[in-house]
C-alpha positions as CSV (number, residue, x, y, z in Angstrom):
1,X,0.0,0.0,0.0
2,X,1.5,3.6,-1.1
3,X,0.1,7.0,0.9
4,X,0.9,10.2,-0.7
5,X,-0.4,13.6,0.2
6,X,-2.1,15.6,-2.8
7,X,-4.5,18.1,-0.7
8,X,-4.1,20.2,2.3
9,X,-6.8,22.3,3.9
10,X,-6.6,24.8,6.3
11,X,-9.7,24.9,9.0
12,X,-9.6,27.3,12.0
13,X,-8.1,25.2,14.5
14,X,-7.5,22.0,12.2
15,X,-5.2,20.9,9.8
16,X,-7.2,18.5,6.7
17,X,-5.1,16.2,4.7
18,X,-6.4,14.7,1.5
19,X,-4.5,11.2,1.1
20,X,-4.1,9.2,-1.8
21,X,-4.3,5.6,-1.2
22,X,-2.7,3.0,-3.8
23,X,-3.1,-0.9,-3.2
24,X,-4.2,-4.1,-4.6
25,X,-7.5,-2.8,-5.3
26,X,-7.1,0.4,-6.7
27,X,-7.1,4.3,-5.5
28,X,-8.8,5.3,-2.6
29,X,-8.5,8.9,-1.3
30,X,-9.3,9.2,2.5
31,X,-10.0,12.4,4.6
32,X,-7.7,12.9,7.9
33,X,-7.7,15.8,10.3
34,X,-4.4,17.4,12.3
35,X,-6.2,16.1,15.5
36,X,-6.2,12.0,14.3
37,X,-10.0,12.2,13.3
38,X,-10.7,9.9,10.2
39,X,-13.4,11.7,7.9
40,X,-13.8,9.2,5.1
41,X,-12.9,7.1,2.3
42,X,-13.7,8.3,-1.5
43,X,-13.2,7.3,-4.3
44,X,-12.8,10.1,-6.5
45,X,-10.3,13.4,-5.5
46,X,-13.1,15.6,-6.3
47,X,-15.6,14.2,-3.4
48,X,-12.6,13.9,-1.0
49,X,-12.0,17.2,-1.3
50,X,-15.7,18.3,-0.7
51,X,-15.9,16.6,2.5
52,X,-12.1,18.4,3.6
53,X,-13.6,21.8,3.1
54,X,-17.1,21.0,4.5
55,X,-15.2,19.7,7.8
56,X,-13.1,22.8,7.7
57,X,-15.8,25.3,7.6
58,X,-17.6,23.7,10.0
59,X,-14.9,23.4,12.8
């Protein structure tokens, strides 16, 4: 399994990383905040990064 980093969001107090995931099965991209919170698993880039900004707008 490869992890690399294509997205970074800036909340007010958080941190949002956009991940890609590579593996067996194909390309997942999964939604993590600064504080350890997992906030999905997408997968298309597009929808991950929806669900970043929603989180960071909310917090």
């Amino acid at each position: 399994m490869r992890t690399e980093i294509v997205e970074v969001i800036y909340g007010k107090h958080r941190v949002y990383e956009v991940s890609r995931v590579s593996g067996l099965l194909g390309t997942e991209y999964r939604v993590r905040a600064s504080d350890g919170k997992h906030h999905g698993s997408f997968r298309r880039l597009d929808e991950a990064v929806a669900r970043a900004r929603e989180c960071a707008r909310k917090a």
